[in-house]
N, C-alpha and C positions, 0 to 999 in steps of 0.2 A: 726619569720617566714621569709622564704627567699623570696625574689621577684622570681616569675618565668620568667620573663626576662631575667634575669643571669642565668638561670638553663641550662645545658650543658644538648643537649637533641642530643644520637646517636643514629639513629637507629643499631636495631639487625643485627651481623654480619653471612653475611652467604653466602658461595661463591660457586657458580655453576660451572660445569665444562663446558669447551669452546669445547668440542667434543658432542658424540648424551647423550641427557641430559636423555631419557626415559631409557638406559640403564645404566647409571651413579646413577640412581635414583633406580631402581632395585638393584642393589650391596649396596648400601646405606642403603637399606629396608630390606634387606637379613643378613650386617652385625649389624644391630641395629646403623648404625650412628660409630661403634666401628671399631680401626684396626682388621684385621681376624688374626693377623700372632699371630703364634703359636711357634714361635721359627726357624722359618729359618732363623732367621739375626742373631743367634747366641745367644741369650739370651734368658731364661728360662721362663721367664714370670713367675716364680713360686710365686710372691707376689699377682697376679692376674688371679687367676684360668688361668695360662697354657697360657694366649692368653693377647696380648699388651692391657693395659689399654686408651688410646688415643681415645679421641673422637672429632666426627670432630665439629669446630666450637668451643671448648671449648679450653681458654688457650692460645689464637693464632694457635693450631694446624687446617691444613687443609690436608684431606686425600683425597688419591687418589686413583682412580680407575686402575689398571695396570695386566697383565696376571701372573698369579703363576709363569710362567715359565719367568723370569726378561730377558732372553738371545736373547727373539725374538728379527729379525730385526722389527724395523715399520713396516715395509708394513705387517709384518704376524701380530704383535700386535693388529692391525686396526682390523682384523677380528678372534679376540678371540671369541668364542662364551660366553655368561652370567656364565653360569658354570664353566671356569676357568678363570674367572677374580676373581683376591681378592679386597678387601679393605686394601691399604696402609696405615700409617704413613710415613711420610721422613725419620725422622729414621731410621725405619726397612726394607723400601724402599730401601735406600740406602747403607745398612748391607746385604739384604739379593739379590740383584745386585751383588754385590762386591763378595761374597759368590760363587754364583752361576754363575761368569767371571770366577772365579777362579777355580773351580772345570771343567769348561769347558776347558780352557787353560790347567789344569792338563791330561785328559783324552784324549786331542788333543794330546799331548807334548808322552805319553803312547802307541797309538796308532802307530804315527810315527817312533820313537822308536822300535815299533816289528815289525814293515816293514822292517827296516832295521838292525835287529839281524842279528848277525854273524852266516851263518850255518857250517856246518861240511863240506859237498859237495859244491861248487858256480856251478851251471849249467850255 
């Protein structure tokens, strides 16, 4: 029998977010503790019914709360309302950011572009 002395005793890890915690806690309770994403960071999720298997707290994973739309500045992020906030993983956090820079960048780059099409007539 082991002395409990020596016994390695950690408490349960569980990490709160440093912004308003009631709504942090909401998206939490809404994703069941699980990332939402569904495949916008590029991966199919198909091993896991369709949607990131990652749950917070398990694993070293810690998930985040952040607006669907990854492109807001801050200042608009701050006032997402609960309905388009997801629940992140870093991962796919950071998959589906990257994703959705790039698709913006693309539609900027498109836009400019047929501003300045060459027409037939220059007035």
């Amino acid at each position: 029998m082991r002395n409990p002395i020596f016994a390695v005793v950690q408490p349960p890890v569980h990490s709160a977010p440093i912004g308003h915690p009631p709504t942090w806690d909401a998206a939490m309770n809404r994703s069941g503790g699980r990332c939402e994403c569904t495949g916008a960071c590029g991966r199919t999720h198909s091993r896991t019914e369709f949607r990131c298997d990652r749950h917070h707290d398990r694993g070293g994973v810690r998930l985040l709360v952040a607006p669907a739309d990854l492109t807001l500045s801050p200042e608009r992020a701050t006032h997402t309302p609960l309905a388009d906030l997801r629940v992140w993983c870093p991962d796919c956090h950071r998959l589906t950011r990257r994703r959705q820079t790039e698709a913006a960048r693309e539609r900027a780059r498109q836009e400019s572009a047929a501003d300045e099409a060459p027409t037939l007539f220059e007035l």
